[in-house]
C-alpha positions, 0 to 999 in steps of 0.5 A, a space after each residue: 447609199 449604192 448611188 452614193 458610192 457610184 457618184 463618189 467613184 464617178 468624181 475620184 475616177 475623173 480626178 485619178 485621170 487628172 491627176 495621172 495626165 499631170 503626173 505623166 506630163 510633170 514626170 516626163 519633163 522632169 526626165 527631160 530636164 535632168 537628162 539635159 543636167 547630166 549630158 556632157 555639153 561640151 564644144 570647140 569653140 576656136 583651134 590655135 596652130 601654133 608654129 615651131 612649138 619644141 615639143 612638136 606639132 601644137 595646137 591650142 584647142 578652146 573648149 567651151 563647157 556649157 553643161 551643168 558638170 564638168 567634163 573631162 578631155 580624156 582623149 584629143 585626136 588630129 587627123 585619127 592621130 592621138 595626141 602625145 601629151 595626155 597620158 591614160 588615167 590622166 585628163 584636161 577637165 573643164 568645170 561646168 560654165 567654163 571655157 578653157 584653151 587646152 593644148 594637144 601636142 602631136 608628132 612633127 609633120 602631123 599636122 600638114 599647113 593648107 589641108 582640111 585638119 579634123 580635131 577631136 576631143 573624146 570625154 572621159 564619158 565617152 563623148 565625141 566632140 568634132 571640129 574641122 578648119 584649113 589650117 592656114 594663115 587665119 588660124 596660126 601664130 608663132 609660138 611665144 613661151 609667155 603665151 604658148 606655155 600657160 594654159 591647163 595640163 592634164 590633171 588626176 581624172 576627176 569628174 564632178 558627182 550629179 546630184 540629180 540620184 539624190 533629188 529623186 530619192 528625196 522626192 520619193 521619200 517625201 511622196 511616201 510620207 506625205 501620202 501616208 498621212 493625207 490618204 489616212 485622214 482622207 479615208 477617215 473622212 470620207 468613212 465618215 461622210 459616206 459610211 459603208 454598208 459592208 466591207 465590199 463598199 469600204 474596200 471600194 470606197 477606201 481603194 478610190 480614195 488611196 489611189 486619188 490621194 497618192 496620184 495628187 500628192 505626187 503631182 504635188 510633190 513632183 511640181 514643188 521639187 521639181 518645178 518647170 525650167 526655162 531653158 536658153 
């Protein structure tokens, strides 16, 4: 019986050291990839100065939202000066997937024609978001109402709610049932087979046994829910 019970905790040892490696591999992807979920990704793909705008100096700023949220301009900068026409609590919000041409408008003389002109967007979250060009010829049009007055206005702050909280608890709850009921019919069986001596060996035995069970069924749960993603 001794021999058995060494076998037996020989084989559930190789298999809870399988099993934690793939667990820590899976869980570590997971983090990897819901982080990347969560991150704003957002970028300037093209700025527009647009020449003799009434309200004052003007530029028309492309963002490109490439994340899986959307993401909110809260604060837009030329040069370290703030931008007049977004108010606090007010924000341009650009829905996951898209790209949107927003406008910054600045006091008259901020933005200087042939000078390096820096423009920085900064989200609701905090992200910084940075872009550098000449302004000159290449990247300035003459401003036309048709053309120059469309486009997104701040809107009420709004940021989209990440459900990646929500997968993790579900994860968790379907582990814990499901581990409870396999680890159960795993423990009767193995009784069964091995039948302990004394209560020293059932400890042992059924200690092995619980830890094998919830380690393969929470890689097993963690695989399924959260599978790998290709990314690009």
């Amino acid at each position: 019986m001794l021999r058995k019970i060494l076998v037996l905790g020989l084989v559930v040892g190789l298999c809870v050291l399988f099993a934690g490696i793939t667990i820590f591999s899976t869980w570590t992807d997971g983090m990897t990839i819901g982080l990347m979920g969560i991150v704003e990704q957002a970028s300037i793909e093209n700025v527009r100065f647009v020449e003799g705008a009434p309200p004052g100096d003007t530029i028309k700023v492309l963002v490109q939202n490439s994340g899986s949220i959307s993401v909110a301009i809260g604060r837009g900068y030329a040069n370290g000066i703030l931008a007049t026409n977004i108010n606090p609590g007010q924000a341009f919000v650009i829905p996951k997937g898209s790209a949107q041409e927003i406008t910054l408008t600045f006091p008259n003389d901020t933005l200087v024609y042939g000078t390096q002109q820096q423009i920085k967007l900064i989200t609701a979250k905090g992200t910084y978001v940075v872009f550098s060009l000449i302004y000159n010829s290449s990247c300035t049009s003459q401003y036309d109402p048709v053309k120059d007055n469309v486009g997104p206005t701040p809107s009420a702050f709004h940021i989209e709610p990440s459900t990646h909280g929500q997968d993790q608890a579900k994860a968790l709850f379907v582990a814990l049932v499901l581990t409870v009921i396999i680890d159960v019919g795993a423990c009767l069986l193995v009784n069964q087979v091995i039948q302990p001596r004394n209560r020293r060996e059932l400890f042992v035995l059924l200690f092995f046994v619980t830890v094998s069970v919830g380690f393969a069924t929470i890689s097993v749960v963690s695989n399924i829910l959260f599978p790998p993603m290709t990314i690009g």
